[in-house]
C-alpha positions, 0 to 999 in steps of 0.5 A, spaced: 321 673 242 327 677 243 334 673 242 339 677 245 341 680 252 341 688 252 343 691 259 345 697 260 347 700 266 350 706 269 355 708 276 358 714 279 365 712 276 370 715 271 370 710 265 378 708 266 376 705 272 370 702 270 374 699 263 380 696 269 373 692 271 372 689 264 380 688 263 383 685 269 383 677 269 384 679 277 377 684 278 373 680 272 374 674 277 372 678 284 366 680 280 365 675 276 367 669 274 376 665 275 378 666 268 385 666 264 383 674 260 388 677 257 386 685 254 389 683 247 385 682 240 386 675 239 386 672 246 382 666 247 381 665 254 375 661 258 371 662 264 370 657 269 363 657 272 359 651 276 357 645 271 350 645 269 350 638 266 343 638 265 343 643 259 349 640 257 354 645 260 360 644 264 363 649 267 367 652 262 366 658 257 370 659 252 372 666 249 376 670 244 378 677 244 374 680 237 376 687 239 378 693 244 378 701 244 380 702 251 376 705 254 371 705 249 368 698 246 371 691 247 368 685 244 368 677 245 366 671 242 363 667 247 361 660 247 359 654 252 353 648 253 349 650 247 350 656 245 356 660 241 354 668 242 358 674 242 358 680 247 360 687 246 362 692 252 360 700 250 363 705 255 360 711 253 359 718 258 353 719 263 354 726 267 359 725 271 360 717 271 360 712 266 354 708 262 355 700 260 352 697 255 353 689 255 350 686 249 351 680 247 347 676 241 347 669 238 342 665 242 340 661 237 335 655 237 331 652 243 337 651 247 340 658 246 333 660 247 333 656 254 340 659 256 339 666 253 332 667 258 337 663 265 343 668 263 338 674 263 335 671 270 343 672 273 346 678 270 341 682 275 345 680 280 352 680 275 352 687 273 347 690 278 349 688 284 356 685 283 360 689 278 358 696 282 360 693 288 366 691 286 367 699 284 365 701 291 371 696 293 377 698 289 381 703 291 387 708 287 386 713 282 379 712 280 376 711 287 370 715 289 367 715 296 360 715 292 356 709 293 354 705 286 347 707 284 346 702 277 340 702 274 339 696 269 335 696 264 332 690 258 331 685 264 328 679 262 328 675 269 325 668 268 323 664 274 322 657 273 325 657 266 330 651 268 323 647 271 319 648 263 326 647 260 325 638 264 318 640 263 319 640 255 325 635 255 320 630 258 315 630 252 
């Protein structure tokens, strides 16, 4: 069984813009999720998601910023409910506009596990749908007429995974 989360995606913008994406608290919030982020090593910062209380999650991820190479690599910590992971952002060159990998590791025990197949499910519509809307949205130097054509890779989609999740916890 895989235990990680491996996406990559690739749009028809320059990596600046797709990095201002990734760094912005304001453009992180429109595609993303209400944060505190700051683009400094050593920034803890949270997001606020809606509770899940019945994996034991509350609404709040708490990160910290491990690394930064704009606009090349940026990496956090990422903990909540029950897991304590690490995710690492990798722009790299893709024709004319940019490739984004998000990794992100450290899904440990059957509660990571449960929780790493529910994040996989949604970042289809996060990274796939959301974030290359965002792009199409924003405007300045990096806008581009040219509609987002992401393609997304590494998908585990698991329909049904918080019904076994009540399933296993009743045994």
């Amino acid at each position: 069984m895989k235990a990680d989360i491996d996406v990559t995606m690739t749009c028809p913008y320059p990596a600046d813009r797709v990095w201002a994406a990734l760094t912005s608290s304001e453009a992180l919030a429109a595609w993303f999720m209400p944060n505190d982020f700051k683009p400094v090593v050593g920034h803890r910062f949270t997001f606020r998601a809606r509770p899940f209380p019945a994996l034991g999650f509350d609404g709040t991820v708490r990160c910290q910023v491990l690394e930064l190479d704009p606009p090349r690599r940026m990496v956090w910590s990422w903990a909540g409910g029950s897991i304590d992971t690490t995710v690492t952002f990798t722009l790299g060159q893709a024709g004319a506009g940019t490739r984004l990998r998000m990794h992100q590791v450290g899904f440990d025990g059957l509660g990571g596990q449960l929780t790493r197949r529910i994040l996989a499910g949604g970042y289809p519509r996060i990274l796939g749908q959301r974030l290359p809307a965002y792009l199409g949205q924003t405007t300045g130097p990096y806008a581009t007429s040219a509609p987002a054509q992401c393609a997304r890779s590494g998908w585990l989609s698991v329909p049904g995974a918080f019904r076994r999740w009540r399933q296993i916890q009743s045994r």
